[in-house]
C-alpha positions as CSV (number, residue, x, y, z in Angstrom):
1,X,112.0,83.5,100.2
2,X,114.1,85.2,102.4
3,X,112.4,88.4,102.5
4,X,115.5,90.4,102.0
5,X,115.6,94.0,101.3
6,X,118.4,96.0,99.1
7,X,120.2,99.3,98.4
8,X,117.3,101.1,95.7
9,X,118.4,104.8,94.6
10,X,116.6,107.7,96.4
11,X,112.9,107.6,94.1
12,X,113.0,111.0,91.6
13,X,109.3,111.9,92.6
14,X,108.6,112.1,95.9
15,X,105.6,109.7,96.7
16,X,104.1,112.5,99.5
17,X,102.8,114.6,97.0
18,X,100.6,112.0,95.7
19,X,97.7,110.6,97.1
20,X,97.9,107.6,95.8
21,X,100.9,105.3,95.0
22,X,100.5,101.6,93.4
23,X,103.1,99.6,93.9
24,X,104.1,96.2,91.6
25,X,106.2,93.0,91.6
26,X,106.8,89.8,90.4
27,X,106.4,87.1,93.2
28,X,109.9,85.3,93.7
29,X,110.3,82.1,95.5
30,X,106.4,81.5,95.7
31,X,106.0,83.6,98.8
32,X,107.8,87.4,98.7
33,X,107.8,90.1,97.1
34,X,110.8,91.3,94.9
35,X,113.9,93.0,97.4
36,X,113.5,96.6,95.5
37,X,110.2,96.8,96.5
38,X,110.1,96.0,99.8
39,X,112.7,98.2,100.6
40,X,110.4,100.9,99.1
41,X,107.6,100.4,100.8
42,X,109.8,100.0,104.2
43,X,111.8,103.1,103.1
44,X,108.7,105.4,102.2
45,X,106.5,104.0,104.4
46,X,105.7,107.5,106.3
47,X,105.2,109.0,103.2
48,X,102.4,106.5,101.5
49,X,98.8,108.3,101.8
50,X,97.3,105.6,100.3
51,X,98.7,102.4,98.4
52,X,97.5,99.4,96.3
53,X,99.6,96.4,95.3
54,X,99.7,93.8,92.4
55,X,101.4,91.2,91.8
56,X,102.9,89.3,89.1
57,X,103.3,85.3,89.2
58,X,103.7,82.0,87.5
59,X,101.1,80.6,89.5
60,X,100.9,80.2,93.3
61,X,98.8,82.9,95.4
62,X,100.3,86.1,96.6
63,X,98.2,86.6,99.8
64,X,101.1,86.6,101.9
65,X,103.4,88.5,99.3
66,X,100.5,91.4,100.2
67,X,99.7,91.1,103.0
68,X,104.1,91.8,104.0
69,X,104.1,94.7,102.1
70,X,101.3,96.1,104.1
71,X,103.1,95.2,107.1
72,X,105.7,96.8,105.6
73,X,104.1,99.7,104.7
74,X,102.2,100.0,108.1
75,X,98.6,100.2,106.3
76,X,96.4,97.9,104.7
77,X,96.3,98.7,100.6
78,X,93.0,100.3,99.0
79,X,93.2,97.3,96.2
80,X,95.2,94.5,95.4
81,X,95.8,92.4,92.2
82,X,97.5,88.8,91.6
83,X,97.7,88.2,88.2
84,X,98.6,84.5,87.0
85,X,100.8,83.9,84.0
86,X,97.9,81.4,82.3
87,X,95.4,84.4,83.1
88,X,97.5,86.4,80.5
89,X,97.7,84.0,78.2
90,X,93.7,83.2,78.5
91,X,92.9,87.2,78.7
92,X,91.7,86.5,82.4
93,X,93.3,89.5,83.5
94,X,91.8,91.8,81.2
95,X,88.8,91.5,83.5
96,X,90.6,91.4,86.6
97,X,92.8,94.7,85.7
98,X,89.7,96.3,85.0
99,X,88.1,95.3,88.6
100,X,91.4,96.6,90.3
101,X,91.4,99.5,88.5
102,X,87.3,100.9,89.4
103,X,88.8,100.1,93.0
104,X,91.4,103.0,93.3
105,X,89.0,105.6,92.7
């Protein structure tokens, strides 16, 4: 919840030679995004073409988990995903994976 960042090791692909990067985390402290990837995002923020988010969660909404890491990032993401833990369970995410996925092309 504090919205802390950390030390993460220097990534072994560069993510400018890809036009595309999707980022993932699981929400913490029903409102932020994990500290490794936020510092990510803030680290390699120049270097992001184009970026999409998902989430992982127990069961709160993520909207403001997202919309930090665009912040963050200093665009707004092509796609974004929030998957629920009862949505795995029930295969509701099948569906919503799917949808997430046509959206990054």
């Amino acid at each position: 919840f504090r919205k802390r960042l950390t030390t993460i090791e220097k990534p072994k692909k560069d993510p400018a030679h890809y036009e595309l990067v999707i980022c993932g985390s699981p929400l913490w402290a029903f409102i932020s995004s994990s500290p490794a990837i936020r510092s990510y995002v803030l680290e390699n923020a120049a270097k992001l073409k184009r970026v999409a988010f998902f989430l992982t969660m127990g069961g709160t909404k993520g909207k403001r988990a997202l919309e930090d890491l665009e912040k963050l990032g200093g665009k707004k993401a092509i796609a974004t995903l929030e998957i629920k833990e009862s949505e795995i369970a029930s295969q509701i995410f099948s569906q919503k994976v799917s949808d997430f996925c046509r959206s990054l092309k």
